[in-house]
N, C-alpha and C positions, 0 to 999 in steps of 0.2 A: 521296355519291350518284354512281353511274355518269355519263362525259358520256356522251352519246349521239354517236355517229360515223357520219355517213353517208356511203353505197357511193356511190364513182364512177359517172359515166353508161356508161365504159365495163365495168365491173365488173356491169350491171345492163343488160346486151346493146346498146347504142346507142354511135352516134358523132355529134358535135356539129360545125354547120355554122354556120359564117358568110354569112353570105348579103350582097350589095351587089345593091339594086335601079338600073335606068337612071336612076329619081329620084334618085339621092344616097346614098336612104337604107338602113339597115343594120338587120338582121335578127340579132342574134347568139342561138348557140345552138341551132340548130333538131335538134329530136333524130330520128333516121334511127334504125330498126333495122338491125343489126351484120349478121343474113341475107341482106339485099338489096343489098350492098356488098362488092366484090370479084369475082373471076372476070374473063372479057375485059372487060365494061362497064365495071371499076374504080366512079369517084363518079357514073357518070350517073344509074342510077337514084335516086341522091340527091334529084338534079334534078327528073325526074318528081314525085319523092313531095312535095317543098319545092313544087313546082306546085301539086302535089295542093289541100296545105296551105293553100295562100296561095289558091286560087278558094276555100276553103272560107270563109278569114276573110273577104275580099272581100265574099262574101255577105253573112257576118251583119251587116259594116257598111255596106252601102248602097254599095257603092265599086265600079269596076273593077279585077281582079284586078293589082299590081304585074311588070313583065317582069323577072328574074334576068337581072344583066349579068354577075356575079362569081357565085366556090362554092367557097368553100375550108374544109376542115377545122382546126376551132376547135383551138389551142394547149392541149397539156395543161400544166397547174399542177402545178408542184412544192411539198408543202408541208411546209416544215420544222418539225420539232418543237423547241418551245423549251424549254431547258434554265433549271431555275430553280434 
């Protein structure tokens, strides 16, 4: 039987963002589409959109939205294939 292999996030039009709130706490992976990224703004609109996001979870939990201290683009993985 085939394995099944799945496409990268950037392979599948998005870049992947780490996020650090002023609380401490960390957000990994937050997916941006790859269109609204680059030109003079570079990652700001990241920013906005990781905004976006986060008033929306906010919401559903009952909570005040978290404030973005940090925003940097999540590490890509290298994966090597094993030889048997």
């Amino acid at each position: 039987m085939a394995k099944r292999v799945k496409s990268k996030p950037q392979e599948r039009g998005f870049v992947l963002f780490d996020v650090v709130f002023e609380d401490g706490s960390l957000a990994s992976n937050r997916r941006i589409p790859m269109e609204i990224l680059g030109g003079l703004d570079g990652d700001e609109p990241a920013r906005t959109m990781i905004e976006e996001q986060e008033a929306e979870i906010a919401e559903k939990a009952s909570r005040p939205p978290r404030v973005i201290q940090t925003l940097a683009r999540t590490p890509t993985r290298r994966v090597e294939a094993k030889l048997d």
